[in-house]
C-alpha positions as CSV (number, residue, x, y, z in Angstrom):
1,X,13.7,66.9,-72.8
2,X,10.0,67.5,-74.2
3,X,10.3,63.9,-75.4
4,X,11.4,62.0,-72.1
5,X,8.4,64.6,-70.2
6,X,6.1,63.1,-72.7
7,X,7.1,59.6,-71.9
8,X,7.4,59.9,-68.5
9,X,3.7,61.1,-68.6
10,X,2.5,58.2,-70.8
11,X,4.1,55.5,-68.8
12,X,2.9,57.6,-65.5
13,X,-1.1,56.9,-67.2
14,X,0.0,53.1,-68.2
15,X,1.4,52.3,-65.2
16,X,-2.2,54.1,-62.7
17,X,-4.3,51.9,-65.0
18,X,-4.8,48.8,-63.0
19,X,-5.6,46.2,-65.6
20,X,-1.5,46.9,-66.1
21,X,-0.6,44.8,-63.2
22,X,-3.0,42.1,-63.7
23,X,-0.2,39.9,-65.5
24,X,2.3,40.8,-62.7
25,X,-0.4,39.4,-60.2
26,X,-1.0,36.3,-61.5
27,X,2.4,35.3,-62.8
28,X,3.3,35.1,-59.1
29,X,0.1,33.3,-58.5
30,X,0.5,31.1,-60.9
31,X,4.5,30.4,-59.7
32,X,3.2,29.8,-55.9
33,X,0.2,27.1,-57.5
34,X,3.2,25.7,-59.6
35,X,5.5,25.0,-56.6
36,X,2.7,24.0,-54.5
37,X,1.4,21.2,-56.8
38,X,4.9,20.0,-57.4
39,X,4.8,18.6,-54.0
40,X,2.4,15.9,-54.8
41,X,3.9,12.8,-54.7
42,X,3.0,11.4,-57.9
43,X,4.3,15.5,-59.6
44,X,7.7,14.9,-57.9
45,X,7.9,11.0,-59.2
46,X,7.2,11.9,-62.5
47,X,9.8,14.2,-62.3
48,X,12.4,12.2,-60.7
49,X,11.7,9.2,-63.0
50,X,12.8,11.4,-66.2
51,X,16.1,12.5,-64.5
52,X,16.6,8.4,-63.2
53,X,15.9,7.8,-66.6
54,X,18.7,9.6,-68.4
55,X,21.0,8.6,-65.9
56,X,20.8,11.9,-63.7
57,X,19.9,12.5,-59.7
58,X,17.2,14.0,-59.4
59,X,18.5,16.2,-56.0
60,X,21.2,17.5,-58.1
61,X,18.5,19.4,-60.3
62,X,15.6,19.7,-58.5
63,X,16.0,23.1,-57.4
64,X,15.9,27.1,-58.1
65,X,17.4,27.3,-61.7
66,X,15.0,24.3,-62.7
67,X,11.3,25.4,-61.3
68,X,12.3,28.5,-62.6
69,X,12.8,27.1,-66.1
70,X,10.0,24.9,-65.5
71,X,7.7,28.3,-64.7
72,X,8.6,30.1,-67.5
73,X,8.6,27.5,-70.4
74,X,5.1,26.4,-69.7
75,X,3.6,29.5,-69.1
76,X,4.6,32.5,-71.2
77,X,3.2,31.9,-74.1
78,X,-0.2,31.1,-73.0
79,X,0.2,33.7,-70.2
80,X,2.4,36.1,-71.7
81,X,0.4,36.7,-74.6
82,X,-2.9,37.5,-73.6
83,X,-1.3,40.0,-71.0
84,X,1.2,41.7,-73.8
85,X,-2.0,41.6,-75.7
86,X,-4.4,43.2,-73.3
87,X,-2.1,46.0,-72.5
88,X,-0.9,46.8,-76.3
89,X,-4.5,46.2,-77.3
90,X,-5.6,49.4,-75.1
91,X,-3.4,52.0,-75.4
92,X,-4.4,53.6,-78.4
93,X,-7.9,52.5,-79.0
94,X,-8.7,53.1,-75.1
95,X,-8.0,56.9,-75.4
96,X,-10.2,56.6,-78.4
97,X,-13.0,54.8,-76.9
98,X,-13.0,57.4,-73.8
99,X,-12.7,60.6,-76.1
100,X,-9.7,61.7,-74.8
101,X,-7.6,60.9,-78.0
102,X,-9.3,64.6,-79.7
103,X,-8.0,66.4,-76.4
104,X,-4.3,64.9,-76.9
105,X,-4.4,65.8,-80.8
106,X,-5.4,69.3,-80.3
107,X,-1.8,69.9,-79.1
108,X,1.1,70.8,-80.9
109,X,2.2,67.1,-81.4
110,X,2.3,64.9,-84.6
111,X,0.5,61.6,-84.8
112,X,3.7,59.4,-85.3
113,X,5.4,61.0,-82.4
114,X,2.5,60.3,-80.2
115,X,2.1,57.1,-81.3
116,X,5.6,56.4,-81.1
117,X,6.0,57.8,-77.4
118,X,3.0,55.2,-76.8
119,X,4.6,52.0,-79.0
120,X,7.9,53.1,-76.2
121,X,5.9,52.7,-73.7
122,X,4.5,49.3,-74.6
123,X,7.7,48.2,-75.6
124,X,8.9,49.0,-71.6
125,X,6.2,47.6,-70.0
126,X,6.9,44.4,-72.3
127,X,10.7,44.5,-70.8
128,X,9.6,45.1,-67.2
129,X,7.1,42.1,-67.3
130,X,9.0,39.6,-68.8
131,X,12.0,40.5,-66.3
132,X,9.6,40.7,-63.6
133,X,8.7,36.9,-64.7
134,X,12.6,35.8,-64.6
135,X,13.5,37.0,-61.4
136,X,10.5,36.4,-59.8
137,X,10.4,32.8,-61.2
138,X,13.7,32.4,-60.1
139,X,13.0,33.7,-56.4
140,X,10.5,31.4,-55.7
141,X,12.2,28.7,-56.6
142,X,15.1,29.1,-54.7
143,X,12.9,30.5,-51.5
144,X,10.9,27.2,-52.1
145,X,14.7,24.8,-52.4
146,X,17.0,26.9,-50.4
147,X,19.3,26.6,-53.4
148,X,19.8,27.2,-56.9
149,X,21.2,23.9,-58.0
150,X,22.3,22.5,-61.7
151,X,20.0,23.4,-64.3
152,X,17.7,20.6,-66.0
153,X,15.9,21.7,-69.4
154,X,13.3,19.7,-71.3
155,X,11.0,21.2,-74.1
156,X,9.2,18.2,-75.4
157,X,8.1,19.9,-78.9
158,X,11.7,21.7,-79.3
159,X,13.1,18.5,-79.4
160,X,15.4,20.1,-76.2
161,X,16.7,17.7,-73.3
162,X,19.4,20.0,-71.6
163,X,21.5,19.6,-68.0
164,X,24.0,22.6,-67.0
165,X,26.0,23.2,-64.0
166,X,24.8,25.9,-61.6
167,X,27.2,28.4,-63.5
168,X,26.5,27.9,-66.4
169,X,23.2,27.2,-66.2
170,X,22.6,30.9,-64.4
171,X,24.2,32.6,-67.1
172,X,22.1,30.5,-69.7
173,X,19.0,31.5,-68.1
174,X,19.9,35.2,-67.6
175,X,20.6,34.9,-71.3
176,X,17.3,33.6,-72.3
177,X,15.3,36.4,-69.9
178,X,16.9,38.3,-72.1
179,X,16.1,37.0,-75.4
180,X,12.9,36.6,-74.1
181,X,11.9,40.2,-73.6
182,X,13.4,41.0,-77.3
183,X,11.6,38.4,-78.9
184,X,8.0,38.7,-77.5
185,X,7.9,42.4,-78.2
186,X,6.2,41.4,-81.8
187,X,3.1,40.8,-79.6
188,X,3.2,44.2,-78.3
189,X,3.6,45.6,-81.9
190,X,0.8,43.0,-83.2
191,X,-1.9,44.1,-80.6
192,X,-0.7,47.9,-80.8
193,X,-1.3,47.9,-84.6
194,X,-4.8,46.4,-83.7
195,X,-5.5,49.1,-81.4
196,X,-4.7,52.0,-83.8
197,X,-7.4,50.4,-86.1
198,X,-11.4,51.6,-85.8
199,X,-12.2,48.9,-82.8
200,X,-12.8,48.5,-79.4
201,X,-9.7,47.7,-77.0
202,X,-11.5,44.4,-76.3
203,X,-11.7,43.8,-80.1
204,X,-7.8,44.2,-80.5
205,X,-6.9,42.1,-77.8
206,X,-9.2,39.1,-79.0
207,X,-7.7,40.0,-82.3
208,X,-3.9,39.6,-81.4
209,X,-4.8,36.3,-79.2
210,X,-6.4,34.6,-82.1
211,X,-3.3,35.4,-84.7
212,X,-1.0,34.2,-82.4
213,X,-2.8,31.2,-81.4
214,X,-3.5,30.4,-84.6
215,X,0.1,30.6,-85.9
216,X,1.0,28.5,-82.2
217,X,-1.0,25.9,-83.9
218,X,-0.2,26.1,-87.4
219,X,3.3,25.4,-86.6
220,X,2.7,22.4,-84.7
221,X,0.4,20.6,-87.7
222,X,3.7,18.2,-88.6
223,X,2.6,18.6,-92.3
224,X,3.9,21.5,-92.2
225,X,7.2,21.3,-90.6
226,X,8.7,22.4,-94.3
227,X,7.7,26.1,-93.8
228,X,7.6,26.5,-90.2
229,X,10.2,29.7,-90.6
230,X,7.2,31.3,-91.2
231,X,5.4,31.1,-88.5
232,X,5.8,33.7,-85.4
233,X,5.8,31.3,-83.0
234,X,8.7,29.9,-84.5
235,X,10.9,32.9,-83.7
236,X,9.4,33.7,-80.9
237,X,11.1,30.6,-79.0
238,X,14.3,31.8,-80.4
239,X,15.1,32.3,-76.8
240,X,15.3,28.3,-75.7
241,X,17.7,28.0,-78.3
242,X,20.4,28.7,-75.9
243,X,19.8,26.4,-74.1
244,X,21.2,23.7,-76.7
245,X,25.4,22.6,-76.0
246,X,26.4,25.0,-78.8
247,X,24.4,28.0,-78.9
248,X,23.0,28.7,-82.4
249,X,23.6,32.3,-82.7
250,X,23.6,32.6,-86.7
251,X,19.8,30.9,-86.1
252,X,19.4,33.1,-83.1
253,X,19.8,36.4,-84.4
254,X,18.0,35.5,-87.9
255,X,15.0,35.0,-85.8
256,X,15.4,38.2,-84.3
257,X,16.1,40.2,-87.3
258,X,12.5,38.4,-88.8
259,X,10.9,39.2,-85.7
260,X,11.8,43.2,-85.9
261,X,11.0,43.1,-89.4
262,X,7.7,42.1,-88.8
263,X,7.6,44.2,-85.5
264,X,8.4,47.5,-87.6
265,X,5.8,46.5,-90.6
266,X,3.3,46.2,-88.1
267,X,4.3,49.6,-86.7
268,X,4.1,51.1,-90.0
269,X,0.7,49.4,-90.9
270,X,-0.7,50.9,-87.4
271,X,0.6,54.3,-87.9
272,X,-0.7,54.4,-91.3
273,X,-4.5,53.9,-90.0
274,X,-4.6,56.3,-87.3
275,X,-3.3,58.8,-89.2
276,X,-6.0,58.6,-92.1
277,X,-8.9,58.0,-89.3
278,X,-11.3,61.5,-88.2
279,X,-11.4,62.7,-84.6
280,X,-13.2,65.6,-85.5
281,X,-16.4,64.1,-86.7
């Protein structure tokens, strides 16, 4: 009972900070500038002139499952990240920063179960945002169509060209929502063990943006295409795996395992430096 008090409390001071709904904000703006831009003429040509291509209507895809495909794939990462980062980035080293950390400490509560009543936390609002982002996606798409239509799926550098049946395809996409909010928790964890570290909040942010960018480009240099299972970025897109005929579940769930591997070292890394660090001075 103490424990779900305590988390209810931490996610009651995430949640009042507004910064927290920043990415919430502008994923919808960026859906509604999406959508809006799509009806260009020379947007919705291009578009129809890859279906013609492949021997597909365009009217039998051109609708909710597909923008909200389209949202999601070509935003997250870029988008995703920097908000995963600026939130997991602050928690800790924000309390620090403002001199409130001594106050918390000075209860009758150990640093790992602080810090792990504060890692929950993250780890929720991670969930919450990226199934804010599926639904939400998926709304607009079918407010801005009428209908949610077959589902169309092309990812250029996954080497991914995909067509499903309204059924299927809403079950495939519910699937990678899913997968999605698993796999890009290792951002959380990465920016969280930057902000148990002795730096700003701004500093951990910047931090976790440039080790993922820098792995996001890494794994696209094509001389190194040999060891790109060792890239984050790699697993991270675990989740448009299903959207390939035969779902790779052996590959999907090695990723994963890699990914919560890496998530728990960081953990461990981060927990390690705020215990050793001095409030008192």
């Amino acid at each position: 009972m103490m424990f779900r008090r305590q988390l209810r409390h931490e996610l009651l001071k995430l949640f009042a900070r507004k910064r927290t709904y920043i990415g919430f904000g502008a994923f919808v703006a960026l859906q509604v500038m999406i959508l809006a831009l799509l009806q260009l003429p020379k947007a919705r040509q291009a578009f129809d002139k890859l279906l013609t291509n492949n021997g597909y209507l365009p009217e039998d895809y051109y609708a909710g499952l597909t923008l909200a495909m389209l949202i999601i794939e070509f935003t997250i990462f870029l988008m995703g990240a920097l908000y995963l980062a600026l939130v997991g980035g602050d928690v800790v080293a924000k309390e620090i920063e403002d001199g409130t950390m001594r106050m918390v400490l000075s209860r009758p509560i150990s640093r790992l179960r602080l810090l792990g009543i504060k890692w929950l936390a993250c780890a929720l609002y991670t969930s919450v945002l990226m199934i804010f982002l599926g639904i939400t996606s998926l709304a607009t798409g079918v407010i801005y169509r009428g209908r949610l239509g077959n589902l169309f799926v092309y990812v250029p550098h996954e080497s991914l060209f995909g067509v499903f049946p309204m059924a299927d395809g809403l079950a495939r996409y519910g699937m990678a929502i899913l997968l999605l909010t698993v796999a890009l928790q290792i951002i959380t964890a990465l920016a969280f063990m930057f902000s148990c570290f002795k730096m700003k909040p701004a500093a951990a942010t910047i931090l976790t943006l440039t080790v993922m960018f820098t792995d996001f480009v890494l794994r696209n240099v094509p001389f190194f295409e040999s060891f790109k299972k060792y890239f984050i970025t790699h697993h991270t897109s675990s989740w448009l795996r299903v959207y390939h005929d035969i779902i790779p579940w052996w590959g999907i769930a090695e990723s994963l395992v890699y990914l919560a591997a890496l998530g728990v070292t960081f953990w461990i890394v981060g927990a390690m430096a705020f215990c050793l660090r001095d409030f008192k001075s």
